[in-house]
PDB file of N, CA, C and O in Angstrom:
ATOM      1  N   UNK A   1       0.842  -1.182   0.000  1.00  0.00           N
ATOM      2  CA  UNK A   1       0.000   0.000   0.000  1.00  0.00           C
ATOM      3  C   UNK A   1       0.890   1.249   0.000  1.00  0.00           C
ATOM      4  O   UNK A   1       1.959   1.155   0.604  1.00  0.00           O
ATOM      5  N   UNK A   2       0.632   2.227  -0.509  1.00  0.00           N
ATOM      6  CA  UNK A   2       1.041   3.629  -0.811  1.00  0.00           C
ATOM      7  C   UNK A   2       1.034   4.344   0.122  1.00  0.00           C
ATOM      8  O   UNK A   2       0.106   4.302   0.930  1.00  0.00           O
ATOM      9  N   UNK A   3       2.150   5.254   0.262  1.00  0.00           N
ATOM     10  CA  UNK A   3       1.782   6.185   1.276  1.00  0.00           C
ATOM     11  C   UNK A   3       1.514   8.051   0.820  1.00  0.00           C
ATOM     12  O   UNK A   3       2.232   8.995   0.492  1.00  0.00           O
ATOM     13  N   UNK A   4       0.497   7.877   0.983  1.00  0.00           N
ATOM     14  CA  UNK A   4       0.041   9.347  -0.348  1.00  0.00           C
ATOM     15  C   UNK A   4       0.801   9.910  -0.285  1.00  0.00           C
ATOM     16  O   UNK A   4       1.301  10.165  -1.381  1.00  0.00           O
ATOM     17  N   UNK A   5       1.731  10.759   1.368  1.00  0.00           N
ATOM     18  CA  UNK A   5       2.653  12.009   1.230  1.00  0.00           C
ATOM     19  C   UNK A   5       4.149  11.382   0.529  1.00  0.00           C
ATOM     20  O   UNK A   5       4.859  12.208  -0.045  1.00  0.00           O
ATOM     21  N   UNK A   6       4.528  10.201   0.572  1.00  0.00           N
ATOM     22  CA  UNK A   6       5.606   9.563   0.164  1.00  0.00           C
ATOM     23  C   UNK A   6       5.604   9.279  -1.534  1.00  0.00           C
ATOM     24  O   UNK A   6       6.667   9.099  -2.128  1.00  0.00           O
ATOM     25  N   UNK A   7       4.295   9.261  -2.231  1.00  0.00           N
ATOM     26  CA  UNK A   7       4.225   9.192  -4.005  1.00  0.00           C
ATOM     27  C   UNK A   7       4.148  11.320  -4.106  1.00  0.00           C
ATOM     28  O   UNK A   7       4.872  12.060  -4.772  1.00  0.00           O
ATOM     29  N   UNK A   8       3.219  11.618  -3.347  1.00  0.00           N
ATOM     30  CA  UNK A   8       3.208  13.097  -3.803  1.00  0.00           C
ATOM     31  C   UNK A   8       4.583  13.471  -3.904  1.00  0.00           C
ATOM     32  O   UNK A   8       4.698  14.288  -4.818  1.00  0.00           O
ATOM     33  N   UNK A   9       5.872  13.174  -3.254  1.00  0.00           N
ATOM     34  CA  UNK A   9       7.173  13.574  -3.149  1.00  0.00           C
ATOM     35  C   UNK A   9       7.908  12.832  -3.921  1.00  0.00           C
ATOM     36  O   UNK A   9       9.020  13.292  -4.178  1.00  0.00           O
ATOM     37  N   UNK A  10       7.679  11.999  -4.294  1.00  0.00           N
ATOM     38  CA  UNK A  10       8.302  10.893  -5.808  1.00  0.00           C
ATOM     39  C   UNK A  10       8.090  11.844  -7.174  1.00  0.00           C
ATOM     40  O   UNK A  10       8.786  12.420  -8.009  1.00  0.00           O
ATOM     41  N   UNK A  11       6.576  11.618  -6.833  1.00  0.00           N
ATOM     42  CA  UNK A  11       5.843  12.695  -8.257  1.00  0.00           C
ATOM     43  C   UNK A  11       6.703  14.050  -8.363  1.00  0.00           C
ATOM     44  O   UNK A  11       7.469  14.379  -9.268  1.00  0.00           O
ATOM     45  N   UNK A  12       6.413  14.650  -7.354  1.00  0.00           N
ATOM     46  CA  UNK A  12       7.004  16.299  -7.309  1.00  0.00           C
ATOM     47  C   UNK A  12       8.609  16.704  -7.628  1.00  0.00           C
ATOM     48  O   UNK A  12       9.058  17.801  -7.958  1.00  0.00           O
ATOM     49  N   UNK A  13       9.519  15.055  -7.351  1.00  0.00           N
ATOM     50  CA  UNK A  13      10.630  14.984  -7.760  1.00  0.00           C
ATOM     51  C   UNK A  13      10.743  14.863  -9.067  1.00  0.00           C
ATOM     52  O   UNK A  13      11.574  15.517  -9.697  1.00  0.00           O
ATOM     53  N   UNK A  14       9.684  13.763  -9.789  1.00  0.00           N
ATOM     54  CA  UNK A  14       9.940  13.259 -10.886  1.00  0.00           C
ATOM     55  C   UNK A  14       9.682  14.547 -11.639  1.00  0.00           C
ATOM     56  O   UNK A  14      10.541  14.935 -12.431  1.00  0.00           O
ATOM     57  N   UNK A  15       8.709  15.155 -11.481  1.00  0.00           N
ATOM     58  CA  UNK A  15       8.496  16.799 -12.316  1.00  0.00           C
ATOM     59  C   UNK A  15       9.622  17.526 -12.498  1.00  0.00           C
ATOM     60  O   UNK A  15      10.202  17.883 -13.523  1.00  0.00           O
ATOM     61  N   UNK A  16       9.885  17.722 -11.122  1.00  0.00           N
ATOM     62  CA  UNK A  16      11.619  18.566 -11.058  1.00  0.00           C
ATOM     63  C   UNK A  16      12.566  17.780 -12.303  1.00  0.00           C
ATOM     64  O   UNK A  16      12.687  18.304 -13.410  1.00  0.00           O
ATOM     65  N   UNK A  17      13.062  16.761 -12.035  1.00  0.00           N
ATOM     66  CA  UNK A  17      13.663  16.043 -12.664  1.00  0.00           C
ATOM     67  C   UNK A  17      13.510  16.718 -14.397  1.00  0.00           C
ATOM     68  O   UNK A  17      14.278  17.440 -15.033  1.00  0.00           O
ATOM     69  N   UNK A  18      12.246  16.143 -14.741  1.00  0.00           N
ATOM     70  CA  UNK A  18      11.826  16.039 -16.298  1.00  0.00           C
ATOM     71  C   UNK A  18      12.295  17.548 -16.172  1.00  0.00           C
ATOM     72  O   UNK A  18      13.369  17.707 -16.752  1.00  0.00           O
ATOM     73  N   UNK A  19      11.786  18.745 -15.560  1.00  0.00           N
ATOM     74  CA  UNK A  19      12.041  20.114 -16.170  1.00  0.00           C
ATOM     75  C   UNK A  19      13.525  20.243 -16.123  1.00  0.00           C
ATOM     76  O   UNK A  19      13.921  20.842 -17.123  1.00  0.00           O
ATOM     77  N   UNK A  20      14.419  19.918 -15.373  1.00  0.00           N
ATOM     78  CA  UNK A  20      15.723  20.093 -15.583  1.00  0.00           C
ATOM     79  C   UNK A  20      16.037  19.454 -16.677  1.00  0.00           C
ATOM     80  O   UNK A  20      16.494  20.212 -17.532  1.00  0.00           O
ATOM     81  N   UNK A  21      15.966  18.260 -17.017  1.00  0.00           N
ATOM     82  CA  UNK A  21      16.360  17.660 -18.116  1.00  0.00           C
ATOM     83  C   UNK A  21      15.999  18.303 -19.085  1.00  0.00           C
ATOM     84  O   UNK A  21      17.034  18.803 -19.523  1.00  0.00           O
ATOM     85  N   UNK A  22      14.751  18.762 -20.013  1.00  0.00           N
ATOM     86  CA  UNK A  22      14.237  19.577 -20.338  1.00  0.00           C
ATOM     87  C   UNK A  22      15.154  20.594 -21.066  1.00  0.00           C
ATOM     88  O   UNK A  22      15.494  20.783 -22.234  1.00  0.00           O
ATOM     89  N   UNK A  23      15.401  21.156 -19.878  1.00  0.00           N
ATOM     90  CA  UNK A  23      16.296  22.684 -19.756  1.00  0.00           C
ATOM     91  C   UNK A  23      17.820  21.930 -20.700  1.00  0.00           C
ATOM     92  O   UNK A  23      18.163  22.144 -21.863  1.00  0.00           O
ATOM     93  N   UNK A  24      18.532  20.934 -19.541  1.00  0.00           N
ATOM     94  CA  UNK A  24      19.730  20.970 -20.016  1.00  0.00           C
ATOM     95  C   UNK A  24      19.834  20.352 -21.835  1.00  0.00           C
ATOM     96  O   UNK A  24      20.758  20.683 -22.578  1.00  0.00           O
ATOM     97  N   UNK A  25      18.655  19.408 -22.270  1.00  0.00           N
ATOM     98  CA  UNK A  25      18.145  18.939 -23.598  1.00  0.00           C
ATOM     99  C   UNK A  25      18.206  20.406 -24.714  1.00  0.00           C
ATOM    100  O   UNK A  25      18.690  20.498 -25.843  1.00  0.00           O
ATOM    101  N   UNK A  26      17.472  21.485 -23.816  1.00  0.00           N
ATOM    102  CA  UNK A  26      17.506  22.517 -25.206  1.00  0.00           C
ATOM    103  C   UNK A  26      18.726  23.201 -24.949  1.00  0.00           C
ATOM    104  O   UNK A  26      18.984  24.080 -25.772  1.00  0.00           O
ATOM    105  N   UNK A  27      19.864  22.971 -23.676  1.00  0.00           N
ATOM    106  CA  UNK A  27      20.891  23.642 -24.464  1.00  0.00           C
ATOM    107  C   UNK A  27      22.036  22.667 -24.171  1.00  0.00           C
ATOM    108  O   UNK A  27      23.028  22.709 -23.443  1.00  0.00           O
ATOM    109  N   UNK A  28      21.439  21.644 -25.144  1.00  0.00           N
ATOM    110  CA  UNK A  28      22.543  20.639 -25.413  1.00  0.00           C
ATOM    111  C   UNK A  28      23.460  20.272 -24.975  1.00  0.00           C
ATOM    112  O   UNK A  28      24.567  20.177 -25.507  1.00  0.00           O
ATOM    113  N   UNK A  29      22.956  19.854 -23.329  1.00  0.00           N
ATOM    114  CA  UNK A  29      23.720  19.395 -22.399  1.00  0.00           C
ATOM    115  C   UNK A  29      23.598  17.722 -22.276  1.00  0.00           C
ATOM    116  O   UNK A  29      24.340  17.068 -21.544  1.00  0.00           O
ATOM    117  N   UNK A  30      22.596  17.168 -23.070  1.00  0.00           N
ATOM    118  CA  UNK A  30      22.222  16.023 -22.912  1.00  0.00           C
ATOM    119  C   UNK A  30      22.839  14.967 -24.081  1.00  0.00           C
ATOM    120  O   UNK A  30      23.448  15.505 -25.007  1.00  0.00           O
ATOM    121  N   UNK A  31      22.727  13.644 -24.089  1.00  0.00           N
ATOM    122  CA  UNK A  31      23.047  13.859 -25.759  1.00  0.00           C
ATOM    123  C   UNK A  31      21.935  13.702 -26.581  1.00  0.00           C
ATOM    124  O   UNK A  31      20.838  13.218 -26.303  1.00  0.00           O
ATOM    125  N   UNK A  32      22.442  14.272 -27.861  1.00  0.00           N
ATOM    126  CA  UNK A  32      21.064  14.154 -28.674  1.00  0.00           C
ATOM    127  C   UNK A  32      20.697  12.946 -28.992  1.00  0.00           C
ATOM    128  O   UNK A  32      19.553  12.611 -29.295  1.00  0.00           O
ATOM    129  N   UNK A  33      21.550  12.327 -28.941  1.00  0.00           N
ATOM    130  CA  UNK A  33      21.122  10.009 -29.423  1.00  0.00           C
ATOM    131  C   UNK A  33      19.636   9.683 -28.609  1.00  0.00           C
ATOM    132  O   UNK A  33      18.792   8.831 -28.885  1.00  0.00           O
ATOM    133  N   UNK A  34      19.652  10.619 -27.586  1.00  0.00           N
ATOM    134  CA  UNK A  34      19.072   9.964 -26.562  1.00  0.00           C
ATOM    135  C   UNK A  34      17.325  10.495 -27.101  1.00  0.00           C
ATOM    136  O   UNK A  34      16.363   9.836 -26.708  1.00  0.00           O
ATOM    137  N   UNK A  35      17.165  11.499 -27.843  1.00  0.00           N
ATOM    138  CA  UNK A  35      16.075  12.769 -28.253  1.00  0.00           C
ATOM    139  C   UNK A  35      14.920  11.675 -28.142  1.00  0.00           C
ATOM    140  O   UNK A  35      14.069  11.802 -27.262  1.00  0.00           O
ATOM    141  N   UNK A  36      14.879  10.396 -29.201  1.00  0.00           N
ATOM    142  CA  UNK A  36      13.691   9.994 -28.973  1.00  0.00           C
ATOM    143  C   UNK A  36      13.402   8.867 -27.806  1.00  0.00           C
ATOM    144  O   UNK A  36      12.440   8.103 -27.878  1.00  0.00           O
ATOM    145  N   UNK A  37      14.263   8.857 -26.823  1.00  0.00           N
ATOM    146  CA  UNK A  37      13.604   7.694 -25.887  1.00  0.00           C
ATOM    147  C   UNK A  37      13.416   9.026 -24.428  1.00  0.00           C
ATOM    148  O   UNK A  37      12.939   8.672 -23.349  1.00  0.00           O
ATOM    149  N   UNK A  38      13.882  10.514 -24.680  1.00  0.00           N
ATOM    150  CA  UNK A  38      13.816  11.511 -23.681  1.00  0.00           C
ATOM    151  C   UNK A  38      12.476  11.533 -24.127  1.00  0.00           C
ATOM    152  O   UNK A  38      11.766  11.120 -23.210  1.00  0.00           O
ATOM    153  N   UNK A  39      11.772  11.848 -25.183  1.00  0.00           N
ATOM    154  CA  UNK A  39      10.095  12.067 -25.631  1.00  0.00           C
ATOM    155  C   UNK A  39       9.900  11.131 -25.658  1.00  0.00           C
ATOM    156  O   UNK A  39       8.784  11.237 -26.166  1.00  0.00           O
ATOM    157  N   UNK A  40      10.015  10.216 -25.546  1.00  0.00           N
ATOM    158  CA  UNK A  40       8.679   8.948 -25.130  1.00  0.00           C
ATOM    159  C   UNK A  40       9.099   8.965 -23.471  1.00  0.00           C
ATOM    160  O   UNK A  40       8.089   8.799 -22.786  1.00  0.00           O
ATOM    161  N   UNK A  41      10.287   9.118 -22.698  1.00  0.00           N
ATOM    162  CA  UNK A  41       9.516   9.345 -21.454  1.00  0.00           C
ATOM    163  C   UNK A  41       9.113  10.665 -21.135  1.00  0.00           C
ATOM    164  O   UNK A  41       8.630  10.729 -20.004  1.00  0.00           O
ATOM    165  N   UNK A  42       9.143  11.612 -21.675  1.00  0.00           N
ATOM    166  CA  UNK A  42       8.776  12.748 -21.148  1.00  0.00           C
ATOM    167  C   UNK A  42       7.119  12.106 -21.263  1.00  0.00           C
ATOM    168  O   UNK A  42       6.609  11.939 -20.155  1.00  0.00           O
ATOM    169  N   UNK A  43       6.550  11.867 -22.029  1.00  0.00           N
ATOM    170  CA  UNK A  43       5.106  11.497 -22.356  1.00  0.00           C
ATOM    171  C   UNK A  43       4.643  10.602 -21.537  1.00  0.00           C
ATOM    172  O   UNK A  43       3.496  10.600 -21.091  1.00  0.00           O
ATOM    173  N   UNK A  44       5.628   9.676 -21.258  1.00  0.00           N
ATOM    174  CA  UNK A  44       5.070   9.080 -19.855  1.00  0.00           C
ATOM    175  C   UNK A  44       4.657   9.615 -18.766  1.00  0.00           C
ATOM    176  O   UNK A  44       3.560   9.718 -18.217  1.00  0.00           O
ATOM    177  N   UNK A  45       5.633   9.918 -18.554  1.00  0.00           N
ATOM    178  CA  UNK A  45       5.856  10.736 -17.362  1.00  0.00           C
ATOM    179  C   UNK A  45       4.590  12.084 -17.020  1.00  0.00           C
ATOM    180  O   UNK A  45       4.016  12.201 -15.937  1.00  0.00           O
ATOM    181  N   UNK A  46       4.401  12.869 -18.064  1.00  0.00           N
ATOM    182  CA  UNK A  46       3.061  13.945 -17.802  1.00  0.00           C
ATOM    183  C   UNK A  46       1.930  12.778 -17.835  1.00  0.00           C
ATOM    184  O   UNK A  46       1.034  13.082 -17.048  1.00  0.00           O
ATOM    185  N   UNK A  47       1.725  11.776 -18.364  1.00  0.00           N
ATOM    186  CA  UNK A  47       0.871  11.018 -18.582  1.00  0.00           C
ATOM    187  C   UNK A  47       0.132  10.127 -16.822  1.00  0.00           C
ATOM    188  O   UNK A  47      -0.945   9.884 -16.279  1.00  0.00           O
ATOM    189  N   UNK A  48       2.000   9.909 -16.543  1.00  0.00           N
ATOM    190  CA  UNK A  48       2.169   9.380 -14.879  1.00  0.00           C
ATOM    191  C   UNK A  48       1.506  10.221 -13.762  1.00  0.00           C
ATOM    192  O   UNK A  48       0.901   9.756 -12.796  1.00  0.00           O
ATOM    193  N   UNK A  49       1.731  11.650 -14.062  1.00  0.00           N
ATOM    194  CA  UNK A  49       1.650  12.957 -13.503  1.00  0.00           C
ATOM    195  C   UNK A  49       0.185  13.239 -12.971  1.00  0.00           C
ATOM    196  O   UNK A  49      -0.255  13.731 -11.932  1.00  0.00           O
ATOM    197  N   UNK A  50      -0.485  12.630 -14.323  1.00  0.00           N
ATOM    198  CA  UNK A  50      -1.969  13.174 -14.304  1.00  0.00           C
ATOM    199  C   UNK A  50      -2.612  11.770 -13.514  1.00  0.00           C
ATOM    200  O   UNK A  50      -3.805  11.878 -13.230  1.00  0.00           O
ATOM    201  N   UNK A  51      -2.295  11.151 -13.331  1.00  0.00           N
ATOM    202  CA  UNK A  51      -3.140  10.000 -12.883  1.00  0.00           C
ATOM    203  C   UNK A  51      -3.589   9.952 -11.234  1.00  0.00           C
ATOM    204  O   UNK A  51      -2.982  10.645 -10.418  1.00  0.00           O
ATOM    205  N   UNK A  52      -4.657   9.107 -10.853  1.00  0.00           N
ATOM    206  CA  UNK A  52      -5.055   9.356  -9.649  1.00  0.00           C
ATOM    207  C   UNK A  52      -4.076   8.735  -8.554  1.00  0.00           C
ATOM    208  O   UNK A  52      -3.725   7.589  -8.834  1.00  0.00           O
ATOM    209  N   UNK A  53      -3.564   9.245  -7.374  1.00  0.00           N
ATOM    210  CA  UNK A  53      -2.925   8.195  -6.631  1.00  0.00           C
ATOM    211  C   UNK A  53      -3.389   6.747  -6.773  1.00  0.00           C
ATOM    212  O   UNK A  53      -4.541   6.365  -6.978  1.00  0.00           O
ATOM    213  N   UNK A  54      -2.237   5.976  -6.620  1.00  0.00           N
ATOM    214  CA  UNK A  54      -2.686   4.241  -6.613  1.00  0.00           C
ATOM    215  C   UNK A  54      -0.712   3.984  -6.329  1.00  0.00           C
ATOM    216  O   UNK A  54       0.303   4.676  -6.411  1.00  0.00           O
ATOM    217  N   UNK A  55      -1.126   2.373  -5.928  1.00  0.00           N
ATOM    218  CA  UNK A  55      -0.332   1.214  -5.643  1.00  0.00           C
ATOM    219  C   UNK A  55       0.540   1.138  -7.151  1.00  0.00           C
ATOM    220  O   UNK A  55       1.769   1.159  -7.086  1.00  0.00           O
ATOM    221  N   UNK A  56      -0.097   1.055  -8.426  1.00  0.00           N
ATOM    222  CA  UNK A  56       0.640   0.732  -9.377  1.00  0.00           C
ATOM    223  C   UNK A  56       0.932   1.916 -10.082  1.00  0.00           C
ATOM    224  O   UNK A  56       1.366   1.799 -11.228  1.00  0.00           O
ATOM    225  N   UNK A  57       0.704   3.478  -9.405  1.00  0.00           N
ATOM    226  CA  UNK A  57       1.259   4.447  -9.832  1.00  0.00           C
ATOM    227  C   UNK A  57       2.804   4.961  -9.631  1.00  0.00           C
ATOM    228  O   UNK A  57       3.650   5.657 -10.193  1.00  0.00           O
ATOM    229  N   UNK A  58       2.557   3.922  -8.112  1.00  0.00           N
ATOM    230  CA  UNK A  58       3.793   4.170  -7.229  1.00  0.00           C
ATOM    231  C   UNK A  58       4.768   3.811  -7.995  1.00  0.00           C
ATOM    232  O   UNK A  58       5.700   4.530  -8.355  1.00  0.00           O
ATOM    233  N   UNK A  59       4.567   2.576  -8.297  1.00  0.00           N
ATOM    234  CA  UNK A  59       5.346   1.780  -9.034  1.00  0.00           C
ATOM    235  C   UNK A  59       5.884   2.304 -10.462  1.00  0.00           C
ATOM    236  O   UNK A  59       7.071   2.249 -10.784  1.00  0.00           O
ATOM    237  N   UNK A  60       5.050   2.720 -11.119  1.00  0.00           N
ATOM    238  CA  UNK A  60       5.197   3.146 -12.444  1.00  0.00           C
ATOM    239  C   UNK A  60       6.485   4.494 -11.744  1.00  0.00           C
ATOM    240  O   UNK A  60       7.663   4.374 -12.080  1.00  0.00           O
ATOM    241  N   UNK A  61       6.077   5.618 -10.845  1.00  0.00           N
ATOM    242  CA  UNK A  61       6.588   7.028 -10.974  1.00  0.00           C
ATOM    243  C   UNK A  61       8.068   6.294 -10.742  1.00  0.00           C
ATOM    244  O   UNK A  61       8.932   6.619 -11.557  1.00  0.00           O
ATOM    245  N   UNK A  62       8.495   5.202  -9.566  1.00  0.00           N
ATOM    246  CA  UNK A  62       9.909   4.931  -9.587  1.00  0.00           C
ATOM    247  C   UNK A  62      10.398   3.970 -10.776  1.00  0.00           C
ATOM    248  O   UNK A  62      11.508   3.437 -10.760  1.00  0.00           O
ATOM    249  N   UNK A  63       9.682   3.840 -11.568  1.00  0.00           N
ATOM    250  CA  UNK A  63      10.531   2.952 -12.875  1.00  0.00           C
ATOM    251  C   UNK A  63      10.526   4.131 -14.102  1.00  0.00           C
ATOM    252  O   UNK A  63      11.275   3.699 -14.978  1.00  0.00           O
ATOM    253  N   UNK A  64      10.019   5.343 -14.474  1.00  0.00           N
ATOM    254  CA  UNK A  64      10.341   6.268 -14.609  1.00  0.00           C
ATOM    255  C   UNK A  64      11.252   7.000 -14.048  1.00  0.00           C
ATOM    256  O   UNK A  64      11.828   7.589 -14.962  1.00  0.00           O
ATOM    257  N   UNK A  65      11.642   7.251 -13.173  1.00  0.00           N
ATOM    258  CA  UNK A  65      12.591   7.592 -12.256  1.00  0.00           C
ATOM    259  C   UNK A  65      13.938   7.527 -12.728  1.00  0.00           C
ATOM    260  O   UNK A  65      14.882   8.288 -12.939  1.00  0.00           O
ATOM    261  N   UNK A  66      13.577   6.015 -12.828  1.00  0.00           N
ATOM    262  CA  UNK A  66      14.796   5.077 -12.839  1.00  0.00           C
ATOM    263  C   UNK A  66      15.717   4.858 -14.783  1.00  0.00           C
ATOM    264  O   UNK A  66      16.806   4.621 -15.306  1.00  0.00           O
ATOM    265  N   UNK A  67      14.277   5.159 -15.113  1.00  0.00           N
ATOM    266  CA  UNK A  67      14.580   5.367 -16.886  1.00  0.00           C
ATOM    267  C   UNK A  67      15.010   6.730 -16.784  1.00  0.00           C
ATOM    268  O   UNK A  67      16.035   6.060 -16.908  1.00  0.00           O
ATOM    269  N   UNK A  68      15.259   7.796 -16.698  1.00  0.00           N
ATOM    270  CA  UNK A  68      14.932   9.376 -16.858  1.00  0.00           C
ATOM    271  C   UNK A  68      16.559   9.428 -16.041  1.00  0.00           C
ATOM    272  O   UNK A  68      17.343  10.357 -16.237  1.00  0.00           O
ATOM    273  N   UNK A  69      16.787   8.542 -15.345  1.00  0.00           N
ATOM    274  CA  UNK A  69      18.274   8.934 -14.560  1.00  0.00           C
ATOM    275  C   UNK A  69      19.015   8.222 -15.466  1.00  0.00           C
ATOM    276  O   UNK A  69      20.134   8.679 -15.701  1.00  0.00           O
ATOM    277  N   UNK A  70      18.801   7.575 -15.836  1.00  0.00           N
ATOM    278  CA  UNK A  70      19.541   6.597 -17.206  1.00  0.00           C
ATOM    279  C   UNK A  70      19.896   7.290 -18.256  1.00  0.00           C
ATOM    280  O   UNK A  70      20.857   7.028 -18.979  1.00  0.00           O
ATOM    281  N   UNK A  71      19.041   8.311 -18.395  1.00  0.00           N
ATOM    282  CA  UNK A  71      18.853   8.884 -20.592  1.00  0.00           C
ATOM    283  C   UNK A  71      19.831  10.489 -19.877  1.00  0.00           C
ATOM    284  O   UNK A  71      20.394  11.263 -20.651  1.00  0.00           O
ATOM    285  N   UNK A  72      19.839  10.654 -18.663  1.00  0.00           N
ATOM    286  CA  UNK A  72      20.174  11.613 -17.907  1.00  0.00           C
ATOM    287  C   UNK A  72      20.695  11.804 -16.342  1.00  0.00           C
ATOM    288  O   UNK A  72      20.061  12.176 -15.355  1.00  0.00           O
ATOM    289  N   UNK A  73      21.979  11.442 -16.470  1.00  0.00           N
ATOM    290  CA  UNK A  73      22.830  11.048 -15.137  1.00  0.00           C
ATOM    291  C   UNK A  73      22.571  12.522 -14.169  1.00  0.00           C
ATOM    292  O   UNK A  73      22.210  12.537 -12.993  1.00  0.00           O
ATOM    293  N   UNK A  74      22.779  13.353 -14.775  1.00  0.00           N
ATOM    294  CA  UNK A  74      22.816  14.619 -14.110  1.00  0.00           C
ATOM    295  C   UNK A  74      22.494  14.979 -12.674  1.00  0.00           C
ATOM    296  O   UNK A  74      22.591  16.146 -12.294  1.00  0.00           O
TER     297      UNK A  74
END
């Protein structure tokens, strides 16, 4: 089971996260190889964003997480 204030602070990271990446992507701090697997998770990820708390959200926001630190060590 989930602990709502513990995904709200996953989520609120994972946002942070995507906008930095984001940032360092348009000034080509990232590499570009990476352009189309950064937009398919960026799309996840707002997709992750919008959804209602749950058990398998939890899950989803840290395997995003975990992809997004991969395409972007930073």
């Amino acid at each position: 089971m989930f602990v709502e204030s513990e995904l709200k602070s996953e989520m609120a990271s994972l946002g942070d996260r995507l906008g930095d990446t984001r940032v360092r992507y348009r000034k080509g701090q990232t590499p570009f190889a990476s352009a189309e697997k950064l937009i398919d998770v960026d799309r996840e990820i707002r997709g992750a964003l919008s959804r209602p708390l749950s058990d398998e959200l939890q899950l989803e926001v840290r395997s995003l997480s975990a992809r997004l630190r991969a395409l972007d060590p930073h």
